[in-house]
C-alpha positions as CSV (number, residue, x, y, z in Angstrom):
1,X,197.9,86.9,171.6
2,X,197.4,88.5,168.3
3,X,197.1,92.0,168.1
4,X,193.4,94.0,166.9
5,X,196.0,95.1,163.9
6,X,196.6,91.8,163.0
7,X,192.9,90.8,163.5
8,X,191.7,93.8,161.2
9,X,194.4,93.1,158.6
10,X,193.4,89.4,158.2
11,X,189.7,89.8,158.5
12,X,190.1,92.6,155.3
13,X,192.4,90.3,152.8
14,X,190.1,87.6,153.7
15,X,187.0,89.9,152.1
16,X,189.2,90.8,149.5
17,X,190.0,87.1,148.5
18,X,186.6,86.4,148.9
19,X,185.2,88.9,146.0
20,X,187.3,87.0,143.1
21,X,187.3,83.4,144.8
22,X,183.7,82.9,145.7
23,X,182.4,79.6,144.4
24,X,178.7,81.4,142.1
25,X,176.7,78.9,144.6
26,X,172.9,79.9,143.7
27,X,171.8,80.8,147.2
28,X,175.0,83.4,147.5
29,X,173.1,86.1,144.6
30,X,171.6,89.0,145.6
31,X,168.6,88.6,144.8
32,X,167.4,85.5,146.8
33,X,165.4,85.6,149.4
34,X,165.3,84.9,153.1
35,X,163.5,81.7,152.8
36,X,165.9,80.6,150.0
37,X,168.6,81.2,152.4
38,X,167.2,79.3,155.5
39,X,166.4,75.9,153.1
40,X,169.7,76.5,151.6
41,X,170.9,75.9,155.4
42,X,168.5,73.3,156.0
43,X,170.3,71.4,153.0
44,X,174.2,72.3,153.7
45,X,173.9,70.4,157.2
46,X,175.9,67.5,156.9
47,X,175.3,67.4,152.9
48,X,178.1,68.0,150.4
49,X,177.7,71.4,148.7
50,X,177.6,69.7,144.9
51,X,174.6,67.7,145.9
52,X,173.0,70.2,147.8
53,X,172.9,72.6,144.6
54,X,170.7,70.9,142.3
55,X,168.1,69.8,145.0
56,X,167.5,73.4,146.0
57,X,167.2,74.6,142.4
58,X,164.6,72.3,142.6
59,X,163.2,72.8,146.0
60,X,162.7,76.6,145.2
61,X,161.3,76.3,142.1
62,X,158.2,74.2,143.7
63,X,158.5,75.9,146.8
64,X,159.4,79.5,146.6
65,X,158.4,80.9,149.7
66,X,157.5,79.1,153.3
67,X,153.0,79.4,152.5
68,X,153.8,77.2,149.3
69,X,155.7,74.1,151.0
70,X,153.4,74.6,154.4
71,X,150.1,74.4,152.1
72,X,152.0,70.7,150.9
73,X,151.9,67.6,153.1
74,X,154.8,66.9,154.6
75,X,155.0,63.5,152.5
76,X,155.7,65.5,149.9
77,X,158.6,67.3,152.0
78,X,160.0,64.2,152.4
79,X,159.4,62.7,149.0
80,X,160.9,65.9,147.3
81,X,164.1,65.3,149.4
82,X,165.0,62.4,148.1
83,X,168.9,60.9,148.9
84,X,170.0,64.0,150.6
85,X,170.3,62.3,153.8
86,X,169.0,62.7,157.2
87,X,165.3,63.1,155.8
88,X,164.2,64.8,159.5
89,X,165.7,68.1,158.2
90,X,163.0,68.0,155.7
91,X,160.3,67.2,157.9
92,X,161.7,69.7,160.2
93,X,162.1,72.1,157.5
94,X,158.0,71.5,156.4
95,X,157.4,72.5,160.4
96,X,159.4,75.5,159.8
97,X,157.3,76.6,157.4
98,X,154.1,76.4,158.7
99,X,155.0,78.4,161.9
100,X,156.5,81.1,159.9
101,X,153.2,81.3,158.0
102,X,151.7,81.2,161.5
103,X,153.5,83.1,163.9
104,X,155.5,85.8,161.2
105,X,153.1,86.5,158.2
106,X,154.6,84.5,156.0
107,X,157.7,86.0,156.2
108,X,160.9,84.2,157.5
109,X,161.9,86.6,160.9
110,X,165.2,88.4,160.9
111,X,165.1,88.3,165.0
112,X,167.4,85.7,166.1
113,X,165.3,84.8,169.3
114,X,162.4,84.5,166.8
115,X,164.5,82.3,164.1
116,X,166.1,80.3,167.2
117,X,162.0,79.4,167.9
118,X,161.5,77.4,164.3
119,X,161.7,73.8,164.2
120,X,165.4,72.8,163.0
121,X,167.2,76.3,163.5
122,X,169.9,76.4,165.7
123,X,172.4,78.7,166.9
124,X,174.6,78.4,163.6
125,X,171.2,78.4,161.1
126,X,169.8,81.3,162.8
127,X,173.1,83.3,163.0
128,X,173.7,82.1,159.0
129,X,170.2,83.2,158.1
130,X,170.7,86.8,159.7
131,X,174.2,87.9,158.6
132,X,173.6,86.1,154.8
133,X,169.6,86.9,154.4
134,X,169.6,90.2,156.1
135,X,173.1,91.2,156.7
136,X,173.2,91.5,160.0
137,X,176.0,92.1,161.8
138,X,176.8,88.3,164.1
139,X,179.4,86.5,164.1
140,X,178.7,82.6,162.1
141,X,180.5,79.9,163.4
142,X,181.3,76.5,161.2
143,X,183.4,73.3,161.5
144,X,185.7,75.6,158.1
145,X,185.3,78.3,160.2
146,X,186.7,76.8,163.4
147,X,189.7,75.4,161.5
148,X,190.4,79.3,160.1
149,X,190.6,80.7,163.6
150,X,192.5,78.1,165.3
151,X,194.9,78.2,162.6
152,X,195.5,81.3,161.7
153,X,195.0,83.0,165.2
154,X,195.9,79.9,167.5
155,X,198.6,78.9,166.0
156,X,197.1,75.1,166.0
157,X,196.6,72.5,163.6
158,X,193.1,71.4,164.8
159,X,190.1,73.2,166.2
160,X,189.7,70.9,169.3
161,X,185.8,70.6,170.1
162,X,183.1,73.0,169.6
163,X,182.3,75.1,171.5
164,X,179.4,77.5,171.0
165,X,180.2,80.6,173.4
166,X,184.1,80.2,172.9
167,X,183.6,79.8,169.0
168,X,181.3,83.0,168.6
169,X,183.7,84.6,170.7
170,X,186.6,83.7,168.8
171,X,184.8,85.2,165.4
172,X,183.1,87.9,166.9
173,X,187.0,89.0,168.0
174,X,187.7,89.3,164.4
175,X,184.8,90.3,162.6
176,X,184.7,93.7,161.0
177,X,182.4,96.4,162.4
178,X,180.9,97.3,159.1
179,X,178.0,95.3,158.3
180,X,179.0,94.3,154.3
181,X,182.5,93.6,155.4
182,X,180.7,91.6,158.4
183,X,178.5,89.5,155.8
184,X,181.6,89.1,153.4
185,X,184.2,87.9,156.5
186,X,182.1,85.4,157.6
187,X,181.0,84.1,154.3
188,X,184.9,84.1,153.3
189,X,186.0,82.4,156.5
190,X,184.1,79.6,155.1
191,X,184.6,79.7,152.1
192,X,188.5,79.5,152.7
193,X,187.9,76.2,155.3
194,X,185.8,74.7,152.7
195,X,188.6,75.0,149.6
196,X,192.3,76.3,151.1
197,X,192.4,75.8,154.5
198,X,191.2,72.3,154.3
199,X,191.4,69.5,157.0
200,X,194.5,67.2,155.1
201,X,197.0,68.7,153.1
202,X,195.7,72.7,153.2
203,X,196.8,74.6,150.1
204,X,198.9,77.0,152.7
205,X,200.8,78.2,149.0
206,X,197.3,79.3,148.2
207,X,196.0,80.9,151.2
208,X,195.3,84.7,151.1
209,X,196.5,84.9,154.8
210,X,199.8,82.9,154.8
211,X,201.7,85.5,155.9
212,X,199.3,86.3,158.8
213,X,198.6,82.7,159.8
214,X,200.1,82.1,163.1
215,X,200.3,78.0,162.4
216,X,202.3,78.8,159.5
217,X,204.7,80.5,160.7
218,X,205.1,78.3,164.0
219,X,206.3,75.8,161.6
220,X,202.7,73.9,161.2
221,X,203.0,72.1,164.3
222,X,201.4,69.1,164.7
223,X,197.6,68.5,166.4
224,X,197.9,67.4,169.7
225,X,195.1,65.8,172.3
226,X,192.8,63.4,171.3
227,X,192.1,63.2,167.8
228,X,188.5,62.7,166.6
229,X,186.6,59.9,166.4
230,X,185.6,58.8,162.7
231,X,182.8,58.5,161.5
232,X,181.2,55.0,162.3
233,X,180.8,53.3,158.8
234,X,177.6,53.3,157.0
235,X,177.9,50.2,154.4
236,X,175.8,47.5,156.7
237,X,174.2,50.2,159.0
238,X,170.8,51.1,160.3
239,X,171.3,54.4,158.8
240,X,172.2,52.6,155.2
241,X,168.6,50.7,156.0
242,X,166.7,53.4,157.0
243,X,167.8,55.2,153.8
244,X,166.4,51.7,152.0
245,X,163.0,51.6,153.4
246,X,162.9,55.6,152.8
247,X,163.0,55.0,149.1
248,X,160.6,52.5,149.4
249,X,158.0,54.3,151.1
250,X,159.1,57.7,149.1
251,X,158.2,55.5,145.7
252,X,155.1,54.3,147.4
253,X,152.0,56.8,147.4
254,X,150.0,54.0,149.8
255,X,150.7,51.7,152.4
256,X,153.5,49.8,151.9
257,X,153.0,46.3,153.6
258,X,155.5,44.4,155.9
259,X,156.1,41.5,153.1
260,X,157.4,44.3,150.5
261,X,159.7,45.8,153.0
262,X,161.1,42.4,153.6
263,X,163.2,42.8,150.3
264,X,165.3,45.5,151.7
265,X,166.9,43.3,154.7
266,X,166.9,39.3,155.0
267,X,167.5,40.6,158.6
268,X,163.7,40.9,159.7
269,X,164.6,41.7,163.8
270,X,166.9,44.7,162.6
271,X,164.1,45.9,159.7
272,X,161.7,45.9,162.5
273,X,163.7,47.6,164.8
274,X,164.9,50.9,161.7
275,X,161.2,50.6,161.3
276,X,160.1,51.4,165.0
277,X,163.0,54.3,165.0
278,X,161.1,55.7,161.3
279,X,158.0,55.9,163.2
280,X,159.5,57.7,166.3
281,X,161.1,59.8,164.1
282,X,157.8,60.7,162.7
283,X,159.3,59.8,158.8
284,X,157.1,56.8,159.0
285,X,153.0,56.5,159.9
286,X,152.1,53.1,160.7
287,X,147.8,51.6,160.0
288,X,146.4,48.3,159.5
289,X,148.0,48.3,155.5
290,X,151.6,48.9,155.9
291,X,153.4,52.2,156.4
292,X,153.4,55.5,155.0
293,X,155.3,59.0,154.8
294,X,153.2,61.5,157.1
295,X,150.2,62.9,155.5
């Protein structure tokens, strides 16, 4: 068990190595806004931070507060996000908007319950939005995050699965009480997963806690259980297709008929079938002319 000392004295040199090794990402200044905050979370799930970056630039510049993209049709939502993958978040992300215009004044809500209630924020994005937008004092919980902790406090080379109470809990046993220090621990803890205390070959030489880090000094033992199953591939999948008749209807601004969408796949059962999950996914509107992003 480590001691609160302990706790408190790795929770402070990770702030301090966070004030000269944050990467200047746009969202992190200090003068961007709460909604600039909650798209930049909208963007980060599951996307790589360097392609995230130029896609909110350009997001918030056409969209700079939640009335502006809810007074857009969600085509244009989903047109605007392009190749970032997993094109619901945008759709999800348009919704968001207009209940914020709706329910909150136009305003994105600093009340957890209330951020919990928008379309696409979960625990982590409502958490992420209050401690970075507003500074609140919660504890955020990531897949860097998780690695830190189990690490460092655990003393183990992997962070076994997630687990929402047990994670927060884990982070909340760490976090400091002040409410700057709060915002800066939790954006460090990241920020340390993401470039040091990566998944393969972490930069322990580097690290700001290697004398604190409880796996380190055990000797780096080796992960034990089951590992985790990879990532099913994507050349020759339905997600690779659905990302191919995406770009056709995203460069389409009518119908696009089944004969043009038979370019993308010689496989017409399994374009029919990516088509169907489009339209239950509501990326996809189907009339007698073809298909079309929702209006």
């Amino acid at each position: 068990m480590t001691s609160p000392a302990r706790r408190t004295g790795l929770a402070g040199e990770v702030v301090a190595w966070f004030a000269g090794a944050a990467r200047p990402l746009p969202w992190r200044a200090a003068d961007v806004s709460p909604w600039a905050v909650l798209v930049s979370e909208f963007m980060l799930q599951q996307t790589q931070v360097a392609r995230v970056v130029p896609k909110w630039e350009e997001w918030i510049a056409r969209w700079p507060n939640p009335a502006a993209l809810a007074a857009s049709p969600p085509a244009e939502a989903v047109r605007a996000w392009d190749r970032l993958g997993y094109p619901r978040r945008a759709l999800w992300l348009h919704e968001a908007a207009v209940e914020i215009v709706e329910r909150h004044d136009g305003e994105v809500p600093r009340d957890l319950d209330a951020l919990l209630a928008l379309k696409g924020v979960g625990p982590y994005t409502a958490r992420a939005v209050a401690a970075f937008a507003y500074g609140d004092r919660h504890p955020v919980v990531d897949t860097n995050t998780r690695r830190v902790l189990a690490r460092a406090i655990d003393g183990r080379a992997e962070a076994g699965p997630p687990a929402t109470a047990r994670d927060l809990a884990s982070m909340a046993a760490v976090l400091p009480s002040d409410r700057e220090a709060a915002r800066a621990f939790n954006a460090g803890a990241m920020e340390l997963g993401a470039t040091v205390c990566i998944a393969r070959m972490p930069r322990c030489d580097e690290c700001p806690i290697a004398g604190r880090c409880a796996w380190r000094l055990a000797g780096h033992p080796a992960a034990t259980g089951t590992r985790r199953r990879t990532q099913a591939r994507f050349e020759g999948s339905d997600r690779q297709l659905r990302g191919r008749v995406m770009r056709e209807l995203r460069a389409a601004h009518r119908p696009v008929g089944r004969d043009e969408l038979s370019g993308v796949s010689a496989d017409a059962e399994r374009l029919d079938r990516v088509i169907r999950s489009l339209v239950a996914d509501g990326l996809a509107v189907e009339s007698d002319e073809g298909w079309s992003l929702p209006a």
